[in-house]
C-alpha positions in Angstrom: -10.3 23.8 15.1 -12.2 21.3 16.8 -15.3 21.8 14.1 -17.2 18.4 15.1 -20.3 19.0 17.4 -20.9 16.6 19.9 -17.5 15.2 20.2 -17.3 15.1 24.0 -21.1 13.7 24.5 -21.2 10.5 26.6 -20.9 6.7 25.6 -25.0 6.8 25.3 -25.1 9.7 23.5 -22.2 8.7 20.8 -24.9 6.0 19.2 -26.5 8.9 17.9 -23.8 11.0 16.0 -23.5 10.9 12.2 -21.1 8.8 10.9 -19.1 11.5 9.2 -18.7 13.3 12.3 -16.2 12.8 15.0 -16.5 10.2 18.5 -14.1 11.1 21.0 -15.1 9.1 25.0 -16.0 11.7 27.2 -12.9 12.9 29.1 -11.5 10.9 32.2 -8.3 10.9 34.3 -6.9 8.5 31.8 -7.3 11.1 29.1 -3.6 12.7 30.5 -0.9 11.0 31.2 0.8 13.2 34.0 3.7 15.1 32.0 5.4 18.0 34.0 5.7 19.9 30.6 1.6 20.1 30.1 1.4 20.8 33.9 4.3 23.8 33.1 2.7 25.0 31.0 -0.8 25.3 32.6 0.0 26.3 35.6 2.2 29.0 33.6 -0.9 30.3 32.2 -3.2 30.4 35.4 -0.1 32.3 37.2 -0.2 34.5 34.5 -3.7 35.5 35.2 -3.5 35.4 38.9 -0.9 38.1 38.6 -3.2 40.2 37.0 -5.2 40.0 39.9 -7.8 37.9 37.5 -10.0 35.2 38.5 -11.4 32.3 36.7 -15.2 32.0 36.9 -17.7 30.7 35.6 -20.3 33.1 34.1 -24.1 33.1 35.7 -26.3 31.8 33.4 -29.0 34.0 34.6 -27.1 36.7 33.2 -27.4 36.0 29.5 -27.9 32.9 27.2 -24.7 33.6 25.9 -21.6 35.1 27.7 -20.0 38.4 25.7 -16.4 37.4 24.2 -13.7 37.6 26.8 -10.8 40.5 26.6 -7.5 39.0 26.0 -4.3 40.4 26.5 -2.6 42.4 23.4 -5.8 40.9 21.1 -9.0 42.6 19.6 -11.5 39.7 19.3 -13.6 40.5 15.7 -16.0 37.9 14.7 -16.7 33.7 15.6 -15.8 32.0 12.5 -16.3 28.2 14.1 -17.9 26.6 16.8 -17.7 22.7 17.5 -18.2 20.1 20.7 -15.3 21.7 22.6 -14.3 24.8 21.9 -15.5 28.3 19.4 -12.4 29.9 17.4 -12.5 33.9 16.4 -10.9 36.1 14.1 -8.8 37.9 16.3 -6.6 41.9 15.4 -3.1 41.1 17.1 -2.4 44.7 17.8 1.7 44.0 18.4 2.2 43.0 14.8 -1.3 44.3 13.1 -2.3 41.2 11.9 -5.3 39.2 11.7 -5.2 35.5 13.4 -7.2 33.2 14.7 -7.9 32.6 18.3 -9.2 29.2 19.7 -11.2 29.0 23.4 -12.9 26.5 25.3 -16.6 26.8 25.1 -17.6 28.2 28.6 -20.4 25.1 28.7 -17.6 22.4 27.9 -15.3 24.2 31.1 -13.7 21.7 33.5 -10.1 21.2 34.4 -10.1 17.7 32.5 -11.4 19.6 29.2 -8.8 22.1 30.0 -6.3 19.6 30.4 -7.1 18.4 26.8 -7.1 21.5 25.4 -3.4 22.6 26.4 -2.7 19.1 24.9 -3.9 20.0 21.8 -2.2 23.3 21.9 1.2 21.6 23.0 0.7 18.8 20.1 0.4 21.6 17.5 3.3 23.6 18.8 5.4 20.3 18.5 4.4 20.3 14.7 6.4 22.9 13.4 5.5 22.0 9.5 4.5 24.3 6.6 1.2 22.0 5.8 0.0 21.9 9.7 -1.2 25.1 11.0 1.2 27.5 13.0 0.4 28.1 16.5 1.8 31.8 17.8 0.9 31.3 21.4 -1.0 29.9 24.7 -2.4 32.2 27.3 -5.8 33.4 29.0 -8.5 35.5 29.5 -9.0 38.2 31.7 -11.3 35.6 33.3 -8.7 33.0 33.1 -10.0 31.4 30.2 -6.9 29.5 28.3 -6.6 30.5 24.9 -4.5 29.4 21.8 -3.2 31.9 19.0 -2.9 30.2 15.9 -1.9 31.3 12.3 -5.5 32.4 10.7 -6.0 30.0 7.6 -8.0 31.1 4.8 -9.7 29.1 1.8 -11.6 25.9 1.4 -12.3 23.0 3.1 -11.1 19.9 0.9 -14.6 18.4 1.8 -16.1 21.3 -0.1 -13.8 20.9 -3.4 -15.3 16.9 -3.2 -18.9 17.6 -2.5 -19.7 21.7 -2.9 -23.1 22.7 -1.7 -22.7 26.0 -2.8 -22.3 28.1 -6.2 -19.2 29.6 -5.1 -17.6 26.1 -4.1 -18.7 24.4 -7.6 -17.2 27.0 -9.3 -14.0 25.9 -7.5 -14.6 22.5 -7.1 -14.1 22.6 -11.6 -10.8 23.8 -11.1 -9.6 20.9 -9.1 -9.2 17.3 -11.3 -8.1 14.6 -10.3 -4.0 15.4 -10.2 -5.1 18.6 -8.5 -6.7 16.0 -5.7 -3.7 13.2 -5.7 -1.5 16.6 -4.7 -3.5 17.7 -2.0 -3.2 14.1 -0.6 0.3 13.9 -0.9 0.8 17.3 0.9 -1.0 16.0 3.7 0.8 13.0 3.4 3.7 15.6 4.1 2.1 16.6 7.3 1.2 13.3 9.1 4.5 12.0 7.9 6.1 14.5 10.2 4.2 14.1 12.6 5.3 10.5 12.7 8.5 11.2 13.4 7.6 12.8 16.5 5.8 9.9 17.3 2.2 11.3 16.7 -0.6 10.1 14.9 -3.8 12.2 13.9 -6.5 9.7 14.5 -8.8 11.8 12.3 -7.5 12.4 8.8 -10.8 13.3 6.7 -11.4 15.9 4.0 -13.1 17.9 6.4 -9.8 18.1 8.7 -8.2 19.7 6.0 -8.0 23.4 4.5 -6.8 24.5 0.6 -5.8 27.7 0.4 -6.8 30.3 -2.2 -2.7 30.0 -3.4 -2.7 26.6 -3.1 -1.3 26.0 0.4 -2.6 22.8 2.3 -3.1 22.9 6.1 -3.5 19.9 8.4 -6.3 20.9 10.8 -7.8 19.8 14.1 -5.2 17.6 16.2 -7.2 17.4 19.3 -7.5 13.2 19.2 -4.3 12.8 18.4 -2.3 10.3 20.7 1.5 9.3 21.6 2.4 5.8 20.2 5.8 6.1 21.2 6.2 2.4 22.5 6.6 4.3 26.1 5.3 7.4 27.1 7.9 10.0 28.4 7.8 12.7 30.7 7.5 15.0 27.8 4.5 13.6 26.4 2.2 16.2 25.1 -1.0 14.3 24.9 -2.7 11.0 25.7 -0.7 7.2 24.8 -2.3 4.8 22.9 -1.7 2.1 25.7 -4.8 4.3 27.1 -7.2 4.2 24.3 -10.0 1.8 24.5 -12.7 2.9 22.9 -13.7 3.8 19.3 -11.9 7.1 18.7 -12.2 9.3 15.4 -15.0 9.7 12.1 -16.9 5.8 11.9 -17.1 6.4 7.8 -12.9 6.6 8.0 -11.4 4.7 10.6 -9.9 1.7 10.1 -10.5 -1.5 12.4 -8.1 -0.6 15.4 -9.7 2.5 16.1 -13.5 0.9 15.5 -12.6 -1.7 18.1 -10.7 0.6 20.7 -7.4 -1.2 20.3 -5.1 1.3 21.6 -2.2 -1.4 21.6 -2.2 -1.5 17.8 -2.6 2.3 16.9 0.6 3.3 14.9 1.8 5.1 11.8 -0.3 2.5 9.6 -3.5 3.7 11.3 -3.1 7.3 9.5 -1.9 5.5 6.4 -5.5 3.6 6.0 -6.9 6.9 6.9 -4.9 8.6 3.8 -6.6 5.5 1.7 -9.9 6.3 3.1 -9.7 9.8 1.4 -8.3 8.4 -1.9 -11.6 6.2 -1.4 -13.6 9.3 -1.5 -12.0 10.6 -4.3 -12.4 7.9 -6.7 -15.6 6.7 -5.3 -17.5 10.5 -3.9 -17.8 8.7 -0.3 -15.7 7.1 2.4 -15.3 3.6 2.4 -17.3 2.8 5.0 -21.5 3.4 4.8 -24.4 1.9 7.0 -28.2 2.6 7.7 -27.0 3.1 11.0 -23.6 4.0 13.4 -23.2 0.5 14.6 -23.6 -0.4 11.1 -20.8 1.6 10.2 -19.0 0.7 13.1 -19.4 -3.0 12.4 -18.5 -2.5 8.8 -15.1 -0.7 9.8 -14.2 -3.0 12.3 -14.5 -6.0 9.2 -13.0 -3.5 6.6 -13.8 -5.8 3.6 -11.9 -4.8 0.4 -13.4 -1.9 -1.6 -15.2 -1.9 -4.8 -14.5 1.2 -7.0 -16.9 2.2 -9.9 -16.4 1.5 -13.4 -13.6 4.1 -15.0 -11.5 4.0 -11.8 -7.6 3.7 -12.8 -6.8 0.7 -12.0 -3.5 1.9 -10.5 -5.4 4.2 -8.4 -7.7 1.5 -7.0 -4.7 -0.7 -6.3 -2.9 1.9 -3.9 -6.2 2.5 -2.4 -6.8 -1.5 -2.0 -3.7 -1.6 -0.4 -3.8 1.2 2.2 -7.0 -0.3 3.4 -5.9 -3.4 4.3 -7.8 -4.5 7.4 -4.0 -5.7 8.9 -1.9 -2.8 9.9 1.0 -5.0 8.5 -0.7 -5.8 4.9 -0.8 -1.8 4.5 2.1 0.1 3.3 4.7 0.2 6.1 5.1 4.3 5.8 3.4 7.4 4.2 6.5 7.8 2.4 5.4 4.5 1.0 1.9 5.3 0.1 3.0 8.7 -1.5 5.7 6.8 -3.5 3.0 4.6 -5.2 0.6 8.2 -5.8 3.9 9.5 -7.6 4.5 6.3 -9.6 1.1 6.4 -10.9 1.0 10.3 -11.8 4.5 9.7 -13.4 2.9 7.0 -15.6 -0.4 8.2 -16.3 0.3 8.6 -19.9 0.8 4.6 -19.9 -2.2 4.6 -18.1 -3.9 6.0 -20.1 -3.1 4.3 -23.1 -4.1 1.1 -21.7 -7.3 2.5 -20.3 -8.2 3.1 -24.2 -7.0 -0.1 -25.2 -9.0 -1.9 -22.3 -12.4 0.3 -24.1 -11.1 -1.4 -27.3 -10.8 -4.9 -25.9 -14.2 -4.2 -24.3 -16.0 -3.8 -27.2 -14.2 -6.6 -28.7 -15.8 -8.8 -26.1 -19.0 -7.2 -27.2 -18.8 -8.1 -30.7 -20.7 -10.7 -32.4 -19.9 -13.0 -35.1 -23.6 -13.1 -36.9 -21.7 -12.5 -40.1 -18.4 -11.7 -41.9 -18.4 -8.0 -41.6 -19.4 -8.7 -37.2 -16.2 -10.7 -37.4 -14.7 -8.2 -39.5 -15.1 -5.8 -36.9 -14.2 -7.6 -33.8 -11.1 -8.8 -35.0 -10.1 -5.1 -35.7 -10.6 -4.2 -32.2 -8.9 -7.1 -31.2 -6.0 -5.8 -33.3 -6.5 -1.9 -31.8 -6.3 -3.4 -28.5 -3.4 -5.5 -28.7 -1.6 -2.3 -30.5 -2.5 0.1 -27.2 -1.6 -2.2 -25.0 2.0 -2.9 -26.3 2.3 1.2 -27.0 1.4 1.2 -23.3 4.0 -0.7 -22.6 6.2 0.7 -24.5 6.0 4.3 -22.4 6.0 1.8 -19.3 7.5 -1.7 -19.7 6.5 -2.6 -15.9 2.7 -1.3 -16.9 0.4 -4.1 -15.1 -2.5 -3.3 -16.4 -0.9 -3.2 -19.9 0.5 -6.5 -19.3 -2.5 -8.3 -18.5 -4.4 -6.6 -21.0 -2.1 -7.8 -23.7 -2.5 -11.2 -22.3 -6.1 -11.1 -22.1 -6.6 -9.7 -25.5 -4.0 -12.4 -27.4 -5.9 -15.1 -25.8 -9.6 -14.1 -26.4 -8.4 -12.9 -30.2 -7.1 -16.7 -30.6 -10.5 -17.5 -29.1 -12.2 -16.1 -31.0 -10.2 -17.2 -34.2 -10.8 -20.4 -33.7 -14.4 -20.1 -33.1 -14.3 -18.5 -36.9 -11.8 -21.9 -37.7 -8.8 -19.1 -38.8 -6.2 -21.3 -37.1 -3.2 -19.9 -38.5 -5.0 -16.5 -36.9 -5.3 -18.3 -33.2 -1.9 -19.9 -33.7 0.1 -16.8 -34.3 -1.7 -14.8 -31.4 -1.2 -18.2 -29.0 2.9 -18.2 -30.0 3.3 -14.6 -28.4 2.3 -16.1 -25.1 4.4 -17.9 -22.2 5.0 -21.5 -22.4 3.6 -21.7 -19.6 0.4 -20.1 -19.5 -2.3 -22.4 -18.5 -5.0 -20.7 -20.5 -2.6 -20.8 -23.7 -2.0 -24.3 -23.2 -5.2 -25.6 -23.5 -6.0 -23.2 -26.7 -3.0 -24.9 -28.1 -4.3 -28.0 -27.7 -7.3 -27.0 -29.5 -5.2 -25.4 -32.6 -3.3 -28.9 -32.5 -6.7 -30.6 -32.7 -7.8 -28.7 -35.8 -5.0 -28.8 -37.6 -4.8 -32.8 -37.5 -9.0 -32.5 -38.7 -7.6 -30.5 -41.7 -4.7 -33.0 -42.2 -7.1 -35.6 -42.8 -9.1 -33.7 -44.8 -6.5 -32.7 -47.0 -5.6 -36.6 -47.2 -9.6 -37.6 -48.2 -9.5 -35.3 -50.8 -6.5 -36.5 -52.4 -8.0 -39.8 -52.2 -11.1 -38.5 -53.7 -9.5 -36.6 -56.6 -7.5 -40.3 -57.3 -10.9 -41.7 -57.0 -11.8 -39.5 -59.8 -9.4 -39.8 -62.2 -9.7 -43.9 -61.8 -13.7 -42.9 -62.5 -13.0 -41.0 -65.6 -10.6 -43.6 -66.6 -13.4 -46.3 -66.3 -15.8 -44.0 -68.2 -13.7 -43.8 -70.9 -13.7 -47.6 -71.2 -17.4 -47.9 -70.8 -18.4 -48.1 -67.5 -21.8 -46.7 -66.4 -22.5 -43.4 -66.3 -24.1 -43.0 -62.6 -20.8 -43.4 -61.4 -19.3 -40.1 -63.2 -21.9 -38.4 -61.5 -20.5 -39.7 -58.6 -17.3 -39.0 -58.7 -18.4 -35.8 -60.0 -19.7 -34.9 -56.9 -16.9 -36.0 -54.8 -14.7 -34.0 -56.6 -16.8 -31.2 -55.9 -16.6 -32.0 -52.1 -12.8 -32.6 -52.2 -12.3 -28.9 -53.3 -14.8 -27.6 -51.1 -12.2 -28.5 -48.2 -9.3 -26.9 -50.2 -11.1 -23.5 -51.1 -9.4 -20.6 -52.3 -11.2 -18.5 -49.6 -10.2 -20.7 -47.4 -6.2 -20.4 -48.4 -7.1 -16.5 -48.8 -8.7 -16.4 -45.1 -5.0 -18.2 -43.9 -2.9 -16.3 -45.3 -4.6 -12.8 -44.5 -4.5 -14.2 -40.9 -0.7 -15.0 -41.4 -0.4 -11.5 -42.1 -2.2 -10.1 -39.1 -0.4 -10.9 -36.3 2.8 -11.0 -34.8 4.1 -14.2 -36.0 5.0 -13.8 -39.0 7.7 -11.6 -37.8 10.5 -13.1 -36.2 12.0 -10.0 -34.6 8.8 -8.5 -33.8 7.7 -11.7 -31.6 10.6 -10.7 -29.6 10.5 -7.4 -29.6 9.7 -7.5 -25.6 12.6 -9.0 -24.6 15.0 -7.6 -27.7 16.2 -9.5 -30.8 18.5 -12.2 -30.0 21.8 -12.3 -32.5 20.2 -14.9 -35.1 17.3 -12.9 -35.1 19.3 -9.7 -36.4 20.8 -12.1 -38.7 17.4 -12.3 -39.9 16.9 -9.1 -40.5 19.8 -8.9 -42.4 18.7 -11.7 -45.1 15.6 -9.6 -45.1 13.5 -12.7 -43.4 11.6 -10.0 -41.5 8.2 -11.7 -42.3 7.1 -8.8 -44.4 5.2 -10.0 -47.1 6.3 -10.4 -50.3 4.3 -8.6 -53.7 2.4 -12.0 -55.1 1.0 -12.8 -51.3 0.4 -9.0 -51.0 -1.9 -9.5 -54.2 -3.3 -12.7 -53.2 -4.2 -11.6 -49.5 -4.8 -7.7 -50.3 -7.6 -8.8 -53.8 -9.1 -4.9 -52.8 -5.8 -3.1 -53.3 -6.2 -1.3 -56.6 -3.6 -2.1 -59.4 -0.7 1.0 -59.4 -0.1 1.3 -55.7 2.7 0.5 -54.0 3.4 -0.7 -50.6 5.4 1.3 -48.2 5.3 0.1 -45.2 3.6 -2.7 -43.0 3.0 -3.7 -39.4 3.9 -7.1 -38.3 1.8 -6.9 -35.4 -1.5 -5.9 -36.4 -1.0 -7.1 -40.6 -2.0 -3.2 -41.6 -0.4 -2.4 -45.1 0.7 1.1 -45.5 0.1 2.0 -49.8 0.5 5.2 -51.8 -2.4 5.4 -54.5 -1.6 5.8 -57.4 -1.1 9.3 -58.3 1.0 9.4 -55.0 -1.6 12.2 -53.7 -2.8 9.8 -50.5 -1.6 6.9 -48.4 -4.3 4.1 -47.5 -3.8 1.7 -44.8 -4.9 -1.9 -45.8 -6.3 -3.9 -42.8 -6.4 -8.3 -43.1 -9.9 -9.0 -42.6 -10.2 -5.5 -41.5 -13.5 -3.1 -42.2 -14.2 -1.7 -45.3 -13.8 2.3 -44.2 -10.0 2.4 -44.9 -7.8 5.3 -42.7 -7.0 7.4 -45.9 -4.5 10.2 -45.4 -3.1 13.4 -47.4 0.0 13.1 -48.9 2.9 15.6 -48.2 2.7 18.2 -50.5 5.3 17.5 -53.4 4.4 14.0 -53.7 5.7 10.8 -51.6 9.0 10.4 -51.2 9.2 7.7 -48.7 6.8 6.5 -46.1 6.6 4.6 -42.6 4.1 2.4 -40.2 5.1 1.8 -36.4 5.8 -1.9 -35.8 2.1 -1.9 -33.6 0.3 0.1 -36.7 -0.9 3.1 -34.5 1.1 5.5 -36.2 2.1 6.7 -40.0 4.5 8.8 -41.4 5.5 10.1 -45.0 8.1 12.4 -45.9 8.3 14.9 -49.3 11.7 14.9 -51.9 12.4 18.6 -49.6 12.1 16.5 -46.6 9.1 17.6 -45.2 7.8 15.3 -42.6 3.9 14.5 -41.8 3.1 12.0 -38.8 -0.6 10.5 -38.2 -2.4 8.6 -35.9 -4.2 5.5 -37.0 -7.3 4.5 -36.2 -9.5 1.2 -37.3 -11.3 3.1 -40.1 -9.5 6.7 -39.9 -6.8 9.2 -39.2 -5.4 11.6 -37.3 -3.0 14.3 -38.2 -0.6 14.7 -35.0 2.8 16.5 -36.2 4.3 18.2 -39.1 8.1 18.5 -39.2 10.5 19.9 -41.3 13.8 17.6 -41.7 15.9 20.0 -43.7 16.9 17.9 -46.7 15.8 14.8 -48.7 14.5 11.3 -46.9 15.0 8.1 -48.3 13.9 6.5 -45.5 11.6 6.4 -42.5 11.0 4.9 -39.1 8.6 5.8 -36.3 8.1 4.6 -33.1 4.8 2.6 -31.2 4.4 5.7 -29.2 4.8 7.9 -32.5 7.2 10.3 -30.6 10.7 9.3 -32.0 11.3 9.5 -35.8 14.3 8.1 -37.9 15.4 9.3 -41.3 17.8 8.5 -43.7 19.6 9.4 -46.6 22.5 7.2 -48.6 24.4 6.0 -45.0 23.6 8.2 -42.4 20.3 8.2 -39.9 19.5 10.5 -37.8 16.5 10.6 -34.8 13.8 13.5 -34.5 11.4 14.2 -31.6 7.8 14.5 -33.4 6.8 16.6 -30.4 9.6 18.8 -30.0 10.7 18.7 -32.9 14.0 18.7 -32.2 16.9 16.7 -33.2 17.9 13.6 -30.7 20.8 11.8 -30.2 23.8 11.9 -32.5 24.4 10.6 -36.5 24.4 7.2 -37.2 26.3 6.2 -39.7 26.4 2.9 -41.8 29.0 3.3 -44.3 26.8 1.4 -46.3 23.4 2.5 -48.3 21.0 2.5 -45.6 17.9 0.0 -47.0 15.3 -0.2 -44.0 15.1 1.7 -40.8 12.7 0.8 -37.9 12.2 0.9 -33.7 12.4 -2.4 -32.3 12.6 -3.5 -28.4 13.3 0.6 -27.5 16.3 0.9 -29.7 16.7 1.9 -33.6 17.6 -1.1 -36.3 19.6 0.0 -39.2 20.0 -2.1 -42.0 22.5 -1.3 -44.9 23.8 -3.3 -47.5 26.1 -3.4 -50.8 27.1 -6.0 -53.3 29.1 -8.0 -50.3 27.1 -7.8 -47.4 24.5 -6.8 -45.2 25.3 -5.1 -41.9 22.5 -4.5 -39.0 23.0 -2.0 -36.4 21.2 -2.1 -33.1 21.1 1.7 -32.0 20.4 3.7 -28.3 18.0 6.5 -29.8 19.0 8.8 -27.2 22.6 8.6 -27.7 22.6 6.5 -31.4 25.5 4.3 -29.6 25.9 1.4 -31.4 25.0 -1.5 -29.0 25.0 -4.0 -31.0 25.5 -5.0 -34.7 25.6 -8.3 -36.9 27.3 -8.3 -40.6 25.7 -11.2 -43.0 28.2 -12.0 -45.9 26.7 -12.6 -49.1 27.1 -16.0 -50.9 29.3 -16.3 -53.9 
């Protein structure tokens, strides 16, 4: 339905339209491109009512302000349900097949052979688009006052432009029930539509939410083709509407259109036109306005016509905005060469949203990172916690989505202010270990390097003053002894003093809870993106994991209360997984971390065996009976996520970054659970050997096992528990 008033007004008059509302020139010869199936077709229809002995005429305006609705043949006209520039559709009875449909006519006031001449256009350009989401035409024909007339399918529901901005109660109410996947689907199914229409070698010109109807069963209808134009690269006798070659003036909605239809440059209308007209409506969707806004027309105009890249507000996926970035490209080749293309990307992102989302939260964490002071210990305390959750999201994200962008840059963003921020607090070993998980080559980590290099040379020769000062001291007290003056004890006193000032035990204590924060103290875990390497399993095997052993546990956990024991413990973040002491709760011990510890509920039965992800997010524990509890962890608390029953005693566990997958063991066989499901996964794995440390590395299962001759490490598929790889260290005799 032509809905868009003032659509055929002159080139004066178009100044004045809104900018959300259809320009189309006023029509000329140029309009219609001779085609003897158009001038079939019409002249069928005026035959038709010549031999009914009709007439066309004009109706006297002295008559009435407003001619009665014409009689057509085999139709009972009902009520007008729209009215726009060029023509006024009804709800029409079709008494052949008693059904209700729509009937479209050309406003008696807009009459005129070259209006007419559109309109059978419009008619024939629907009947070419035989597609379930554009509207079915059932036929052309004419009043008994040979008015031309178009049957059409009668299409029921919503506008989309009232789901985005509803004005009334009834429209709120379902404007809740559409979120933002419900919205990327509607797009897609019109994506559908134009992308057939393509292959006829038609494009819509005037894509907009308004152009397009949701039905009350989901259904979504392409509406309103009547600027739509051939861009076939030559125009053939069975063209059913205008060619681009003759467009030369703006055409379509101002707030939408891209640059080639603000300028009127027929010559570069294609398939990439409607694809920056899809991205306009993503723009509206993520943004609650098309891209394109001015005080007045020309304003809007001029700001199509330059098409600067858009800004989106804060909370916008950032995959989301990317698409949308790229459909709006102000070059018809910069866009994405098809709508199969821009669709592809909407599915991509909707198939990873869970990624997405995962590094949406760890970009909050990061953020208030940034925020975070360091006015004291506990501020530092704090930040450096966040730092850790953020750096733990961002590798779960990409752990659900290896090729995650945002996830990647987050990661790198987060390593390199942590080490920033490290060194600001002079824990070097902290900044080191965060600056090791970074390319060789990345600038920005280069020059923090250098800066970790710089301090570490200033605490060489500190460490060499104050072994010269503690000589110097033991010369003094020699001297004492044989007399010498007393002032210079006091002096040697108070270098001594100074000399272990630099070599603090907080200081050592500070290192070595940094050592055991981060990544790099775990060989296999640095390289758990690209997946251990064969001496790095062999590393495994001698148990040179990085995980810390009881005396620095003691030394860098002082607050761990005597009669726990350690169970598990993240190499990426440094969180310690510990069973109190009357087994009846695990605690997870953060380096440098606050002093609200996650504290969780042991299984009932007692601890059997327990688990941390390698990123820290996630904890599991497991009863004698096998009874399996997985949590999520937070900086300073818990969350109970899945309870499973395992059927039989654990000795060991393992859980995944994503805390969906779980391994278990018992003497030399492993086996794989979904925590979601459930379910069992995969096949048995077994060792031969006692099985002594399970965990998820690089998207595949390690198995270690051992006996009194060696130690064997198996890299496993979860899915399938095929062996892909294993190593066997031989014990030394």
């Amino acid at each position: 339905m032509d809905a868009d008033p003032g659509r055929d007004r002159g080139h004066g008059a178009w100044q004045a339209l809104p900018p959300h509302v259809t320009y189309r020139p006023p029509p000329t010869q140029s309009d219609v491109v001779p085609s003897t199936l158009r001038d079939a077709t019409l002249s069928g229809v005026v035959t038709q009512a010549e031999a009914q002995g009709l007439r066309a005429t004009a109706p006297d305006p002295k008559d009435s302000a407003k001619p009665p609705p014409p009689v057509l043949p085999g139709f009972e006209l009902v009520e007008e349900i729209g009215r726009g520039g060029m023509g006024v559709v009804f709800r029409a009875h079709q008494r052949s097949l008693a059904r209700d449909i729509a009937i479209k006519l050309i406003r008696p006031e807009a009459g005129g052979d070259l209006t007419k001449n559109l309109f059978v256009s419009e008619a024939l350009v629907n009947g070419l688009l035989d597609h379930p989401n554009i509207v079915p035409v059932h036929e052309l024909g004419s009043s008994e006052r040979g008015e031309v007339f178009l049957a059409m399918k009668l299409v029921g529901g919503t506008s989309w432009k009232d789901l985005l901005h509803p004005a009334t109660q009834e429209h709120r109410r379902l404007a809740k029930e559409v979120d933002l996947d419900r919205h990327l689907a509607i797009l897609t199914a019109v994506g559908n539509a134009v992308a057939f229409a393509h292959s006829k070698g038609i494009v819509h010109r005037d894509l907009k939410p308004e152009n397009v109807m949701v039905g009350e069963f989901g259904e979504v209808l392409v509406m309103d083709w009547g600027i739509a134009v051939d861009v076939r690269p030559v125009a053939g006798s069975d063209a059913r509407t205008r060619h681009k070659s003759t467009i030369t003036a703006p055409s379509g909605t101002p707030s939408y259109m891209p640059p080639e239809l603000a300028e009127g440059r027929g010559a570069d209308l294609g398939p990439a036109t409607d694809t920056y007209l899809l991205g306009a409506i993503l723009h509206e969707v993520l943004t609650g306005h098309p891209p394109h806004r001015g005080a007045t027309l020309l304003a809007v105009l001029l700001a199509a016509s330059k098409s600067a890249a858009p800004t989106f507000p804060a909370g916008t996926p950032p995959g989301l905005a990317r698409i949308c970035t790229k459909a709006l490209a102000k070059d018809p080749k910069d866009r994405y060469g098809t709508v199969a293309e821009f669709q592809a990307a909407i599915r991509d992102f909707t198939r990873h949203r869970d990624s997405q989302k995962v590094a949406e939260s760890a970009a909050i964490a990061l953020g208030r990172a940034e925020a975070g002071g360091v006015r004291d210990e506990a501020a530092r305390t704090r930040r450096y916690g966040h730092y850790a959750d953020a750096i733990a999201g961002f590798r779960q994200a990409l752990g659900l989505w290896p090729d995650n962008p945002e996830a990647k840059d987050g990661e790198r963003k987060a390593r390199l202010e942590f080490a920033n921020a490290a060194l600001e607090a002079n824990d070097v070993v902290l900044a080191d270990a965060q600056l090791e998980v970074l390319a060789s080559g990345d600038a920005q980590a280069v020059t923090l390097r250098q800066r970790v290099a710089e301090v570490r040379a200033a605490r060489a020769k500190a460490r060499t003053l104050a072994r010269n000062l503690r000589r110097g001291v033991i010369a003094g007290t020699a001297v004492v002894v044989l007399g010498l003056a007393a002032g210079l004890l006091l002096l040697s006193r108070e270098q001594l003093r100074n000399a272990n000032a630099l070599l603090s035990r907080g200081e050592q204590e500070s290192a070595l809870k940094a050592k055991l924060a981060v990544v790099a103290a775990d060989p296999v875990a640095r390289s758990a993106v690209h997946g251990a390497s064969e001496p790095e399993l062999t590393l495994l095997a001698e148990g040179s994991a990085g995980a810390p052993s009881a005396s620095e546990l003691a030394t860098a956990f002082p607050e761990v209360p005597s009669g726990t024991r350690a169970l598990g413990w993240s190499p990426a973040t440094g969180r310690l997984l510990v069973a109190t002491a009357g087994d009846d709760s695990l605690e997870v011990f953060v380096p440098l971390g606050p002093a609200n510890r996650p504290r969780m509920a042991a299984p009932s039965g007692g601890i059997a065996c327990a688990a941390l992800s390698e990123n820290g997010r996630f904890a599991a524990a497991a009863n004698a009976a096998g009874a399996v509890l997985v949590w999520e962890v937070e900086s300073e608390a818990a969350r109970l996520l899945h309870e499973l029953t395992l059927g039989g005693p654990v000795e060991r566990l393992a859980v995944d970054d994503a805390g969906r997958e779980l391994a278990a063991s018992i003497g030399s066989t492993a086996r794989l659970w979904n925590t979601v499901t459930k379910a069992r996964t995969g096949g048995e794995i077994d060792a031969g050997k006692n099985i002594t440390r399970l965990c998820f590395r690089a998207g595949s299962i390690m198995v270690v096992a051992k006996d009194a001759s060696a130690t064997q490490v198996w890299r496993c598929d979860p899915a399938t528990a095929a062996v892909t790889r294993r190593v066997v260290v031989t014990v030394a005799r």
